[in-house]
PQR file of N, CA, C, O and H, with PARSE charges and radii, in Angstrom:
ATOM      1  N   UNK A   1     100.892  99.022 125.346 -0.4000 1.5000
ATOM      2  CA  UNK A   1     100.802 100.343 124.746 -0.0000 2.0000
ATOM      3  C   UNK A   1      99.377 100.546 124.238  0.5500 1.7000
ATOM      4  O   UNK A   1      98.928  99.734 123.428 -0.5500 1.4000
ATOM      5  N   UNK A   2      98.653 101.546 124.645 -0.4000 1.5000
ATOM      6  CA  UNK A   2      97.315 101.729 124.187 -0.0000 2.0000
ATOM      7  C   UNK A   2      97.600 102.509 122.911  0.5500 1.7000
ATOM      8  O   UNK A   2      98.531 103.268 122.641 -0.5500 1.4000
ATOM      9  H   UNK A   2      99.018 102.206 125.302  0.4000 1.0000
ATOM     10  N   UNK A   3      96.533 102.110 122.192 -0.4000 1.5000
ATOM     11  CA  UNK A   3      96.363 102.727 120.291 -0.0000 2.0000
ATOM     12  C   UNK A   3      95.233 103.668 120.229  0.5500 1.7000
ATOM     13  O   UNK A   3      94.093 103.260 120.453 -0.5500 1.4000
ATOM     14  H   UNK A   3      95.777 101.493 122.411  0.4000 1.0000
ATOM     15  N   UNK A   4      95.361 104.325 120.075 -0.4000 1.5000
ATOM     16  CA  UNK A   4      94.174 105.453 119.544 -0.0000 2.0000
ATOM     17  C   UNK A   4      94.229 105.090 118.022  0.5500 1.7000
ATOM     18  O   UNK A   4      95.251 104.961 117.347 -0.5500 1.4000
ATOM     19  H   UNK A   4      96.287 104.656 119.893  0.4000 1.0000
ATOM     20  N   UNK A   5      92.708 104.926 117.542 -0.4000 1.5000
ATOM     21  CA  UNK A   5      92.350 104.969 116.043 -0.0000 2.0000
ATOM     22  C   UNK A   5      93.119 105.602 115.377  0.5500 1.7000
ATOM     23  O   UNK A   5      93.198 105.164 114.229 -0.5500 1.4000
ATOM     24  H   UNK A   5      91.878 105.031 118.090  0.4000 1.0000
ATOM     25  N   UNK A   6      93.686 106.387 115.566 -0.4000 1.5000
ATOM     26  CA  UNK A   6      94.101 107.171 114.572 -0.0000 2.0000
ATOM     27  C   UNK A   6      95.492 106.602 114.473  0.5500 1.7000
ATOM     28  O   UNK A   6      96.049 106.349 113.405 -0.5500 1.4000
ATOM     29  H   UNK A   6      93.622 106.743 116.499  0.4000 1.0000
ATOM     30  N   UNK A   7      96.035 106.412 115.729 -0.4000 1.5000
ATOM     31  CA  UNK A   7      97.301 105.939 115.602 -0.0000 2.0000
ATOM     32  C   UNK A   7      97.365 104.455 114.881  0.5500 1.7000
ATOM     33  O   UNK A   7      97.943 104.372 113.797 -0.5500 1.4000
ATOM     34  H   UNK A   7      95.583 106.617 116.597  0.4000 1.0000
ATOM     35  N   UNK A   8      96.776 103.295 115.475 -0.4000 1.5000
ATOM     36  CA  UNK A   8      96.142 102.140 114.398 -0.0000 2.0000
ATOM     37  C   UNK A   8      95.988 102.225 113.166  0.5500 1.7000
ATOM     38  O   UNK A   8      95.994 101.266 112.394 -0.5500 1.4000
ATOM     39  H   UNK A   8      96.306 103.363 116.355  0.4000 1.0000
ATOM     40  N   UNK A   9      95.805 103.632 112.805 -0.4000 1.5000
ATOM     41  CA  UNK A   9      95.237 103.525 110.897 -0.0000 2.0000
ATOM     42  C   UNK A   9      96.933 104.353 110.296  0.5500 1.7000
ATOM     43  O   UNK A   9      97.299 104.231 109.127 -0.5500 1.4000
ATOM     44  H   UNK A   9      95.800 104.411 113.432  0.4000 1.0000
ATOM     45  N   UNK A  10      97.712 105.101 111.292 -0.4000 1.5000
ATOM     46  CA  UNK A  10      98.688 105.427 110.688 -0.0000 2.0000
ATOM     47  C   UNK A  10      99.964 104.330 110.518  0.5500 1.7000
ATOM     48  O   UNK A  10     100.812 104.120 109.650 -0.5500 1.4000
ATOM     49  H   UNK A  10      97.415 105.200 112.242  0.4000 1.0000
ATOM     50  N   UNK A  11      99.636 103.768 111.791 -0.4000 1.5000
ATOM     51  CA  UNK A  11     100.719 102.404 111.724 -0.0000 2.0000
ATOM     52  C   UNK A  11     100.261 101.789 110.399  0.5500 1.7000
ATOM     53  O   UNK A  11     101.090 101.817 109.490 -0.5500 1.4000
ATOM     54  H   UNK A  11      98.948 103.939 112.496  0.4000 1.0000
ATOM     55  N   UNK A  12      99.464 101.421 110.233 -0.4000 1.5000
ATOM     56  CA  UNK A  12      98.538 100.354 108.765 -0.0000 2.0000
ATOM     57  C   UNK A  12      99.235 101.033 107.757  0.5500 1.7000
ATOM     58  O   UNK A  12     100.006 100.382 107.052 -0.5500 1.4000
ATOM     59  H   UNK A  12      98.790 101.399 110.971  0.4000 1.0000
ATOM     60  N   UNK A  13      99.056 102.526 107.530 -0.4000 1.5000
ATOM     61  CA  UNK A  13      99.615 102.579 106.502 -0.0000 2.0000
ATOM     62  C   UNK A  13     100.885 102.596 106.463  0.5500 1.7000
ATOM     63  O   UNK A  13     101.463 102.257 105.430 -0.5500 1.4000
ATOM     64  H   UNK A  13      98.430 103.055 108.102  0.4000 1.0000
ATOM     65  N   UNK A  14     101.505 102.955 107.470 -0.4000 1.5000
ATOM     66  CA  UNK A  14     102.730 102.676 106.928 -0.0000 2.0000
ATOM     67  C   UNK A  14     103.735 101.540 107.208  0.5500 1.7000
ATOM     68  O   UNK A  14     104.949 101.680 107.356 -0.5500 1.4000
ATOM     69  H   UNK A  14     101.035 103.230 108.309  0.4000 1.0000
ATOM     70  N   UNK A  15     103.031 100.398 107.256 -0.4000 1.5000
ATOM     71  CA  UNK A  15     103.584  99.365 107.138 -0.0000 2.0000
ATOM     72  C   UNK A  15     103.354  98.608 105.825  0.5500 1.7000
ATOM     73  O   UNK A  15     104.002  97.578 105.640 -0.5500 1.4000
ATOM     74  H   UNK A  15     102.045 100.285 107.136  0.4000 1.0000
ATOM     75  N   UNK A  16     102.181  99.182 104.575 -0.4000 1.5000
ATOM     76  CA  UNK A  16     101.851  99.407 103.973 -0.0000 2.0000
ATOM     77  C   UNK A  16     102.516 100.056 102.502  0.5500 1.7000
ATOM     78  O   UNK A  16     102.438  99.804 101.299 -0.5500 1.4000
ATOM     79  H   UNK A  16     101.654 100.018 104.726  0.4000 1.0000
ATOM     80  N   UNK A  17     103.062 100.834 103.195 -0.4000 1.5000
ATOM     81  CA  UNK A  17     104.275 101.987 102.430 -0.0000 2.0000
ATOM     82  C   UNK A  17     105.597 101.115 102.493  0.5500 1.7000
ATOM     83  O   UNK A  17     106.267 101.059 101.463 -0.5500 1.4000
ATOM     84  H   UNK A  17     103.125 101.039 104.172  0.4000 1.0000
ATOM     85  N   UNK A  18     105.991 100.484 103.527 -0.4000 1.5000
ATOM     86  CA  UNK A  18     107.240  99.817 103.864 -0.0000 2.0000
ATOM     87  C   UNK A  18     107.683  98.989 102.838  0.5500 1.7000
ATOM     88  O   UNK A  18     108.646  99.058 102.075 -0.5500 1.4000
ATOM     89  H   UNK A  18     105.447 100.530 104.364  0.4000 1.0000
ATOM     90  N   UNK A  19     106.505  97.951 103.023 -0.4000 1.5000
ATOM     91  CA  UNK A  19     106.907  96.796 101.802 -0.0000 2.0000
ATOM     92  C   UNK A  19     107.073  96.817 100.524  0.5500 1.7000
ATOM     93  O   UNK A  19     107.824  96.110  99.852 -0.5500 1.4000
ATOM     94  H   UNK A  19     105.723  97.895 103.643  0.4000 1.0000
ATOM     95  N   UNK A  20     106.060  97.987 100.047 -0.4000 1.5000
ATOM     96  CA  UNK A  20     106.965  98.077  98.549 -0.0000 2.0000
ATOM     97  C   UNK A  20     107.920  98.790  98.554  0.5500 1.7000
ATOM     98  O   UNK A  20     108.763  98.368  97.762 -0.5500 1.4000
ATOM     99  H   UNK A  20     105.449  98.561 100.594  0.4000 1.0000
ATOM    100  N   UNK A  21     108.317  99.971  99.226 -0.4000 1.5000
ATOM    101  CA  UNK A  21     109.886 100.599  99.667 -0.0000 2.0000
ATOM    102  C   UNK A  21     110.782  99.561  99.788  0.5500 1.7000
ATOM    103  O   UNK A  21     111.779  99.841  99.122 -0.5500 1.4000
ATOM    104  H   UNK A  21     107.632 100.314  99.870  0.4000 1.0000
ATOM    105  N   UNK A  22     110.892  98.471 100.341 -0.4000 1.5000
ATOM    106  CA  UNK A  22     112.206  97.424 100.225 -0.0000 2.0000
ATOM    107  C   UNK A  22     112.128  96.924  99.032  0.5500 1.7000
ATOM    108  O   UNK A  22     113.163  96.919  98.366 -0.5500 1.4000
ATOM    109  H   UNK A  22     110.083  98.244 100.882  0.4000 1.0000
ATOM    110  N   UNK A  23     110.583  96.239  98.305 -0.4000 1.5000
ATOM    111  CA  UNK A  23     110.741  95.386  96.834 -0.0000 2.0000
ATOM    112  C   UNK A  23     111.278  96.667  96.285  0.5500 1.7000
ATOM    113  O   UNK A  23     111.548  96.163  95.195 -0.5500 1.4000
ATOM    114  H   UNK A  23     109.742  96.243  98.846  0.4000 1.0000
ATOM    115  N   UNK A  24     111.573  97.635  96.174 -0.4000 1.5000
ATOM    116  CA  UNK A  24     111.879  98.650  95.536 -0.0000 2.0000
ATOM    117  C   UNK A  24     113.241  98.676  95.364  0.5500 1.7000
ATOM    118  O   UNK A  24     113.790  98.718  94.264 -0.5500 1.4000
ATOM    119  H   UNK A  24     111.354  98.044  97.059  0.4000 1.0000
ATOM    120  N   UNK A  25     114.010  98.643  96.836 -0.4000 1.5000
ATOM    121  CA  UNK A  25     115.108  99.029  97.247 -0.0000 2.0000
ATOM    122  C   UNK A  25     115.797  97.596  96.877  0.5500 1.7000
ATOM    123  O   UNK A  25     116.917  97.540  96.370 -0.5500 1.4000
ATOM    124  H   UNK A  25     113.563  98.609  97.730  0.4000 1.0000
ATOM    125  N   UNK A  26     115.021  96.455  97.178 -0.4000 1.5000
ATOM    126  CA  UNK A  26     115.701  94.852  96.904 -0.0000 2.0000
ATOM    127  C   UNK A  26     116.103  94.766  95.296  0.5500 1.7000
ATOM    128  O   UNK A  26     117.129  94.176  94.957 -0.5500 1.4000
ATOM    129  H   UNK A  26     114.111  96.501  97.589  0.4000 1.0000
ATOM    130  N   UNK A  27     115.223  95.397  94.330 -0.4000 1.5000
ATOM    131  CA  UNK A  27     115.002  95.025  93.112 -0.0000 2.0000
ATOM    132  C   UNK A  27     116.482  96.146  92.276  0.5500 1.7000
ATOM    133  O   UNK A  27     116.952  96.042  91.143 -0.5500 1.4000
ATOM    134  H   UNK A  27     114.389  95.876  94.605  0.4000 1.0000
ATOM    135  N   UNK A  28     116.778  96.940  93.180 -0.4000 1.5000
ATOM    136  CA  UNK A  28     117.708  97.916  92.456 -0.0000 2.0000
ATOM    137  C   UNK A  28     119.391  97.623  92.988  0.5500 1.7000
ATOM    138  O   UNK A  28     120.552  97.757  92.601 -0.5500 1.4000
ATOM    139  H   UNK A  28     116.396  97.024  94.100  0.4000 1.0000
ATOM    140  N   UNK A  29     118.596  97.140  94.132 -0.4000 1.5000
ATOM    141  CA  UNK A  29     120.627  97.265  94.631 -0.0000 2.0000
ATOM    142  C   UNK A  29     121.114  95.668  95.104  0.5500 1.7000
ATOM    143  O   UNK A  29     120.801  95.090  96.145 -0.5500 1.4000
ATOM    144  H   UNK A  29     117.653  97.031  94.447  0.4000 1.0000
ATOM    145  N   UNK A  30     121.832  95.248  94.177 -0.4000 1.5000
ATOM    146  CA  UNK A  30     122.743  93.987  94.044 -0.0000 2.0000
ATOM    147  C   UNK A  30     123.227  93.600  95.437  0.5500 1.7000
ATOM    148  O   UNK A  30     123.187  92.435  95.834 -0.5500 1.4000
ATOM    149  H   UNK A  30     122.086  95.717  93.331  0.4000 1.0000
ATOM    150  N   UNK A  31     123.693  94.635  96.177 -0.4000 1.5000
ATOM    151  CA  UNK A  31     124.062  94.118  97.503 -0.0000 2.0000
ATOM    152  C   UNK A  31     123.646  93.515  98.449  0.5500 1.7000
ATOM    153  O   UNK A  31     124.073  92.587  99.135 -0.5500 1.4000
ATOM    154  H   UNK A  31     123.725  95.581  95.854  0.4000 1.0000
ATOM    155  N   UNK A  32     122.325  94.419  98.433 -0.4000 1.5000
ATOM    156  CA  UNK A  32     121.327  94.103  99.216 -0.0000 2.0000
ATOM    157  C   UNK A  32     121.314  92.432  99.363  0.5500 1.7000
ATOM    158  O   UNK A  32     121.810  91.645 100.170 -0.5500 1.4000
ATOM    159  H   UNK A  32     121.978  95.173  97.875  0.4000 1.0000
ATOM    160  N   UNK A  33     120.289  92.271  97.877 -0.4000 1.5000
ATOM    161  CA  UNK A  33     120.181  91.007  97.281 -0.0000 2.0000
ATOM    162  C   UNK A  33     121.197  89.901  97.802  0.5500 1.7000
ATOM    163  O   UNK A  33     120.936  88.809  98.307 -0.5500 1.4000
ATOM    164  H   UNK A  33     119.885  92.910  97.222  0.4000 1.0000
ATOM    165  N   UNK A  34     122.610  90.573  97.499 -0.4000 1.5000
ATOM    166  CA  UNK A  34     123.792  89.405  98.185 -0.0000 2.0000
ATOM    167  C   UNK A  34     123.317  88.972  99.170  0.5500 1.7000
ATOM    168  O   UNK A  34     123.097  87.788  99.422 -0.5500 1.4000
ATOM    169  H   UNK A  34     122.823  91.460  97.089  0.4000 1.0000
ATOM    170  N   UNK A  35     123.026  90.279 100.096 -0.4000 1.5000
ATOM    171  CA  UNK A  35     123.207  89.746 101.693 -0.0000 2.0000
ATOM    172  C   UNK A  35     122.207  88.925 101.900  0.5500 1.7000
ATOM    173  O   UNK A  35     122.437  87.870 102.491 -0.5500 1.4000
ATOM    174  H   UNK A  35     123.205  91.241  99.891  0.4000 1.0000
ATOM    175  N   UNK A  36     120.750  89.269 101.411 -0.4000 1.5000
ATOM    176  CA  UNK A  36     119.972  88.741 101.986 -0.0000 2.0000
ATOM    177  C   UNK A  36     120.107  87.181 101.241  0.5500 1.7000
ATOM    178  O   UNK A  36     119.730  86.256 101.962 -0.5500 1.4000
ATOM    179  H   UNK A  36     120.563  90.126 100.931  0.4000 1.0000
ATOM    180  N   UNK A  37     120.510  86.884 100.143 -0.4000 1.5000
ATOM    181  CA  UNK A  37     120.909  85.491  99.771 -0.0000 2.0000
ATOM    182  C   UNK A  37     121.820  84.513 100.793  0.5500 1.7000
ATOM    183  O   UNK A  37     121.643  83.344 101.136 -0.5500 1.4000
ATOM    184  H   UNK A  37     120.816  87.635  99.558  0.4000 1.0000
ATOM    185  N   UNK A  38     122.714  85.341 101.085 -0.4000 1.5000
ATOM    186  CA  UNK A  38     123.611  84.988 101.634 -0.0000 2.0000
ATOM    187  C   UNK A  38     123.320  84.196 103.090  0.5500 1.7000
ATOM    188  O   UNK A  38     123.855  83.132 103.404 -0.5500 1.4000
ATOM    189  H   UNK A  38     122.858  86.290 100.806  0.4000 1.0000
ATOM    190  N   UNK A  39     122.113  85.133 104.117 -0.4000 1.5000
ATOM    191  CA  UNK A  39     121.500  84.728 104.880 -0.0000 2.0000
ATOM    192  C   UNK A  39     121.074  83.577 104.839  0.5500 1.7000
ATOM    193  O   UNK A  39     121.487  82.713 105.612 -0.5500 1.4000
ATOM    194  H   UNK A  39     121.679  85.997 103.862  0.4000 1.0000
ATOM    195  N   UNK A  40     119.925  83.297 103.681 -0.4000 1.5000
ATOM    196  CA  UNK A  40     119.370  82.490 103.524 -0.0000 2.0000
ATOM    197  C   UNK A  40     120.025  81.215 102.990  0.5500 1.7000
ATOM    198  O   UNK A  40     119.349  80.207 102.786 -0.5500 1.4000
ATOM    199  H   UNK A  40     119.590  83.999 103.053  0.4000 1.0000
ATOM    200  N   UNK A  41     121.278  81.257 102.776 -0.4000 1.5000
ATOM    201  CA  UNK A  41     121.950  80.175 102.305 -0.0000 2.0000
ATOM    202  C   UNK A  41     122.660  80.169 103.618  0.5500 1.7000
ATOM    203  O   UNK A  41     123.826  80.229 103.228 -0.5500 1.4000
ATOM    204  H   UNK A  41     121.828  82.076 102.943  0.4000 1.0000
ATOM    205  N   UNK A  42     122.707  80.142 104.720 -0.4000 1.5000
ATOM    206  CA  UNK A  42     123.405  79.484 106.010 -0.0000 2.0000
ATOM    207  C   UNK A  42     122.780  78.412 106.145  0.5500 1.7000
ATOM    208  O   UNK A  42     121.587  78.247 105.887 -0.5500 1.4000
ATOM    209  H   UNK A  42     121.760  80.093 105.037  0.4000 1.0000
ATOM    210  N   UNK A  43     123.707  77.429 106.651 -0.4000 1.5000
ATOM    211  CA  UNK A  43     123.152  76.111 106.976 -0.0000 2.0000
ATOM    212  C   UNK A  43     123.898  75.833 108.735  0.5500 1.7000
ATOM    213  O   UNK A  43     123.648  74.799 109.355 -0.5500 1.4000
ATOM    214  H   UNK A  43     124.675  77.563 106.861  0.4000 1.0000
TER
END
């Protein structure tokens, strides 16, 4: 897939935007949190 600059600097930001949108979304909702514990506790 070819990137035009512009497209490169919009991806950046919003991958940018993303990550604190989940610490956001992780930090408020308990469920979340379950699941992703939950994941991480498979053996």
């Amino acid at each position: 897939m070819l990137q035009t600059p512009c497209l490169r600097k919009a991806m950046k930001a919003l991958s940018q935007i993303t990550i604190p949108v989940f610490l956001i979304r992780y930090l408020d909702e308990l469920e979340l949190r379950q699941a992703i514990e939950k994941l991480f506790n498979k053996v």
